[in-house]
N, CA and C of each residue as an Amber inpcrd file, in Angstrom:
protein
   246
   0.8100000  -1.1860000   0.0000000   0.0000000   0.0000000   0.0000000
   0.8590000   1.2580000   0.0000000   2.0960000   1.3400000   0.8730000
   2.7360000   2.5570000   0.7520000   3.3800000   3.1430000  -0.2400000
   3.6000000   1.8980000  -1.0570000   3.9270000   2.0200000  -3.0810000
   2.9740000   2.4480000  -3.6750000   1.6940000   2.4330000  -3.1510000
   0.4770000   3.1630000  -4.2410000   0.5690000   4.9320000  -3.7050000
   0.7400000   5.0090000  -2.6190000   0.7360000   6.5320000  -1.5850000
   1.7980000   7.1730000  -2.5090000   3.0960000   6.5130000  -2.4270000
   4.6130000   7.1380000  -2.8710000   4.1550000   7.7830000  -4.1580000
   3.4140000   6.7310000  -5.0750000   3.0080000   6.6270000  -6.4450000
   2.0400000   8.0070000  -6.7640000   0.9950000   8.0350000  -6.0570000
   0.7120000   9.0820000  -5.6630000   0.5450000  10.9120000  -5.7190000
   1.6840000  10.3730000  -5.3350000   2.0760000  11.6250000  -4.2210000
   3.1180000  12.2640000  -5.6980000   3.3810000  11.4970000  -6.6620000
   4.8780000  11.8960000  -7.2450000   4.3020000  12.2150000  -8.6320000
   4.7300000  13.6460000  -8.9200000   3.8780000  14.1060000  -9.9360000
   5.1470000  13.6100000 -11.2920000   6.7090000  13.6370000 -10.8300000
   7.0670000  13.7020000 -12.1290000   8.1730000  12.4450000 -11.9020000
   8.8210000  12.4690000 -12.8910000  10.4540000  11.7520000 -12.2030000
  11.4470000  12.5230000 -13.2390000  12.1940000  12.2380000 -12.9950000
  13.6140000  13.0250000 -13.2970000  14.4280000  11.9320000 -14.0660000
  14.5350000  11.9980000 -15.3210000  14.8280000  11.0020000 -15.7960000
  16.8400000  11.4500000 -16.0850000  17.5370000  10.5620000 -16.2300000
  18.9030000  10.7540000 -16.5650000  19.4620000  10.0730000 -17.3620000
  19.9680000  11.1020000 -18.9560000  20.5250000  10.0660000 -19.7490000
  22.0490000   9.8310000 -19.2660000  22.3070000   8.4500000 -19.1130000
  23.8510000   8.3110000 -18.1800000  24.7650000   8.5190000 -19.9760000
  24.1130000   8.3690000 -20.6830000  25.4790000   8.4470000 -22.0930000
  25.6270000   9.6060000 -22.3520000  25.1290000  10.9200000 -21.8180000
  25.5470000  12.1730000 -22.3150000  25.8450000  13.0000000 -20.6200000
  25.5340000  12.3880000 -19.7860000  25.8170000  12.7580000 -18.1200000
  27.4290000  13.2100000 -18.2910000  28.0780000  14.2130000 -17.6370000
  29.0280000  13.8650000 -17.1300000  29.6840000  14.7060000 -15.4260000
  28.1610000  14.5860000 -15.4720000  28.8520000  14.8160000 -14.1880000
  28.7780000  16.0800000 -13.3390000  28.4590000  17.3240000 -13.9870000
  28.7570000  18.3410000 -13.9190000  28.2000000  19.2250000 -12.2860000
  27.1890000  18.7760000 -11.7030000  26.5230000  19.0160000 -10.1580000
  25.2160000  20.0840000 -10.6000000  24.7050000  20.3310000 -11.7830000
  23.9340000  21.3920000 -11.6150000  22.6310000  20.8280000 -11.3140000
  22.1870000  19.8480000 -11.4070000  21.3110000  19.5060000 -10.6870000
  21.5430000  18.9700000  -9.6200000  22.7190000  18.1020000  -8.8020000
  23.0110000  18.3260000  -7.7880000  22.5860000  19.1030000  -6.6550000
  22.9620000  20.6700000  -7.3960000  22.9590000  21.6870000  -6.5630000
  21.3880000  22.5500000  -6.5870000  20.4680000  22.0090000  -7.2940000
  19.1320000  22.0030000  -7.4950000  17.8280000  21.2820000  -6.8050000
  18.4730000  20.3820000  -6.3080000  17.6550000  19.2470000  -5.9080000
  18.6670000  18.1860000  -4.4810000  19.2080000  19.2020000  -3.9500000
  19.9050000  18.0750000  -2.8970000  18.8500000  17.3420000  -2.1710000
  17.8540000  17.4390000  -1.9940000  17.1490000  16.2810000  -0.9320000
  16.9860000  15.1630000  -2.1660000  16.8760000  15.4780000  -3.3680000
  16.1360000  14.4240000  -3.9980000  17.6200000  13.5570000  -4.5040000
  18.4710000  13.9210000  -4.7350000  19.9590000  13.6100000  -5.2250000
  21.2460000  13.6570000  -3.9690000  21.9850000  12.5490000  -4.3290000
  23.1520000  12.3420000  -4.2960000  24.2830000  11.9170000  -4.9650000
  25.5590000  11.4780000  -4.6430000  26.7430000  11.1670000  -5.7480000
  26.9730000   9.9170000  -5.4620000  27.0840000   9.0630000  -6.4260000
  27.9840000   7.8750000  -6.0990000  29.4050000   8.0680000  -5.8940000
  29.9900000   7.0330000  -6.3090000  31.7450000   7.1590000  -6.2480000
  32.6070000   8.1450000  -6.6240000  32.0400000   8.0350000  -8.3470000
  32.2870000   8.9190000  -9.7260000  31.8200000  10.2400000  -9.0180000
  31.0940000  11.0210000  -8.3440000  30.0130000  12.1460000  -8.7250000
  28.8430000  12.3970000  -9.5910000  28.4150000  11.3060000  -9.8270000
  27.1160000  10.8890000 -10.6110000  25.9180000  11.2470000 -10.1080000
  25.3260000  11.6440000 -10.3200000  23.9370000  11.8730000  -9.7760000
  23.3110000  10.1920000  -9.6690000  22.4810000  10.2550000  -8.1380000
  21.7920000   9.3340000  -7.6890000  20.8950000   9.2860000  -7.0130000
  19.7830000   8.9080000  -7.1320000  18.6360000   9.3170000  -6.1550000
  19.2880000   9.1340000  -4.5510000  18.3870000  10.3710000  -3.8770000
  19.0210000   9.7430000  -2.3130000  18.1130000   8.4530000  -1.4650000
  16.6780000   8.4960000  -1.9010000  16.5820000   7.3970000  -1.6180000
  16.8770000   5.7280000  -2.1450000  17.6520000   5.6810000  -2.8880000
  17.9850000   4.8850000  -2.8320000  17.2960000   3.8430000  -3.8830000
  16.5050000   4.5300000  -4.6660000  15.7490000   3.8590000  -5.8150000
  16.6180000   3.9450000  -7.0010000  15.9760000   3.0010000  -8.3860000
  15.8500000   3.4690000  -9.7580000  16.0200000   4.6330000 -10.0810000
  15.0570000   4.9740000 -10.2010000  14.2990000   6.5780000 -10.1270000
  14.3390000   8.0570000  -9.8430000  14.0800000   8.7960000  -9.8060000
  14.3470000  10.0100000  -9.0250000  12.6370000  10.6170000  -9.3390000
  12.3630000  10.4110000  -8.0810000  10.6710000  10.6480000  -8.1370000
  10.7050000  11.9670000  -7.5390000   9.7020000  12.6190000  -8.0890000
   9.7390000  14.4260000  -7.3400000   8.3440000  14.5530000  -7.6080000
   7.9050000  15.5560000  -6.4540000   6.6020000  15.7650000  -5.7660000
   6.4100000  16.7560000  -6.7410000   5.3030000  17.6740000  -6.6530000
   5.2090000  18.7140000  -7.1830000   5.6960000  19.9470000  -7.4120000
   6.2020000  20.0650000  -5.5480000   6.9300000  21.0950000  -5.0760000
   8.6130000  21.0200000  -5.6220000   9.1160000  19.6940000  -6.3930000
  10.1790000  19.5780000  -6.9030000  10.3960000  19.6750000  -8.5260000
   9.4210000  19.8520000  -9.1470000   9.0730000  19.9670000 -10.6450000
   9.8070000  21.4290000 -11.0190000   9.4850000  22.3130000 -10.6860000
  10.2540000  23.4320000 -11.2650000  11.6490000  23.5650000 -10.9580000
  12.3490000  22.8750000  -9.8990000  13.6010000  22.8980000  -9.5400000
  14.2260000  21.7050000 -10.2840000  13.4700000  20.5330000 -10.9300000
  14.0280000  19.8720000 -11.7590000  13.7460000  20.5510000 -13.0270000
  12.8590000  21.0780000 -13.4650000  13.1680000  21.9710000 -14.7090000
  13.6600000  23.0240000 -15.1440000  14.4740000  23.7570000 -13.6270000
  15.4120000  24.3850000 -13.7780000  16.9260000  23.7630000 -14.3770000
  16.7010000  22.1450000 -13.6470000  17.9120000  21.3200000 -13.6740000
  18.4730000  21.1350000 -15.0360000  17.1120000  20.6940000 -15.7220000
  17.1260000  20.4280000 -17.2760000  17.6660000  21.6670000 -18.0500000
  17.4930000  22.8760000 -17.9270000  17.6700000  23.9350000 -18.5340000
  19.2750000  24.1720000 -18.6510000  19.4220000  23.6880000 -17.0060000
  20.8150000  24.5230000 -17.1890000  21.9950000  23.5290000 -17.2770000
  21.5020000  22.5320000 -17.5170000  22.0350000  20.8160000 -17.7480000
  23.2260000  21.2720000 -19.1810000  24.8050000  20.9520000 -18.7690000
  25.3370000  21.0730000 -20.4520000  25.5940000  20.1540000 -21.0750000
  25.2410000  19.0540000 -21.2120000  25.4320000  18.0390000 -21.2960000
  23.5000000  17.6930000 -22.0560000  22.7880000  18.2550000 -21.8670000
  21.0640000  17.9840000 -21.9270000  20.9320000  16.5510000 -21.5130000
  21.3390000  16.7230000 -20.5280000  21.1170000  14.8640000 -19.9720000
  20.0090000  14.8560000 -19.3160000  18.9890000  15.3930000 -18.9880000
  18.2900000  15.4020000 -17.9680000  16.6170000  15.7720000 -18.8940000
  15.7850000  15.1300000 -18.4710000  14.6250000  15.3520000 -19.1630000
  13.4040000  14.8630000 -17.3810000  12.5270000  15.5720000 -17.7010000
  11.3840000  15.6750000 -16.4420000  10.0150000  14.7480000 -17.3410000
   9.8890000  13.7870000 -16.8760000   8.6630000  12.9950000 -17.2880000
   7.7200000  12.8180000 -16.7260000   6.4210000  13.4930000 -17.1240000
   5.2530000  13.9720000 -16.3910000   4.5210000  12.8050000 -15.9380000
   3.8780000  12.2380000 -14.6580000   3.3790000  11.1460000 -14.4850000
   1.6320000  11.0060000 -15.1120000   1.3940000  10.6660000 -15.6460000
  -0.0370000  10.6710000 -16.3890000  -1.1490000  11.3230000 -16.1940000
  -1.6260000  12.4920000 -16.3720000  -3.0480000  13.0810000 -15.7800000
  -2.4610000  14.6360000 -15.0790000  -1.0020000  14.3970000 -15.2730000
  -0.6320000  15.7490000 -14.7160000  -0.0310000  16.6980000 -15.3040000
């Protein structure tokens, strides 16, 4: 049940192309609750998923992410109905 709530609750996800990524922190520095680094400095969800799921209140700060992305690795995928 708490997978249907999460589901929910999450208007977009934050998608990451890893073949044009390299690294750079600007979404990093956009989204620290929702992101962290692996080893490399890679962007990684902080919880610990697939994914990088963002509420509503995180949609414009990931589409800031995308904008200022140099690399255009980063695309925001709207969850259905929203």
């Amino acid at each position: 049940m708490s997978g249907t709530r999460t589901r929910d609750r999450t208007a977009a996800r934050l998608h990451i192309d890893w073949t044009a990524c390299e690294a750079r922190g600007a979404c990093l520095e956009l989204l620290p609750h929702r992101l962290t680094t692996d080893d490399w400095g890679y962007p990684r969800p902080r919880d610990g998923g697939s994914e990088i799921l963002l509420h509503a209140r995180d949609v414009p700060d990931a589409e800031e992410a995308v904008a200022l992305c140099p690399r255009m690795a980063l695309t925001v995928l709207r969850s259905p109905g929203r």
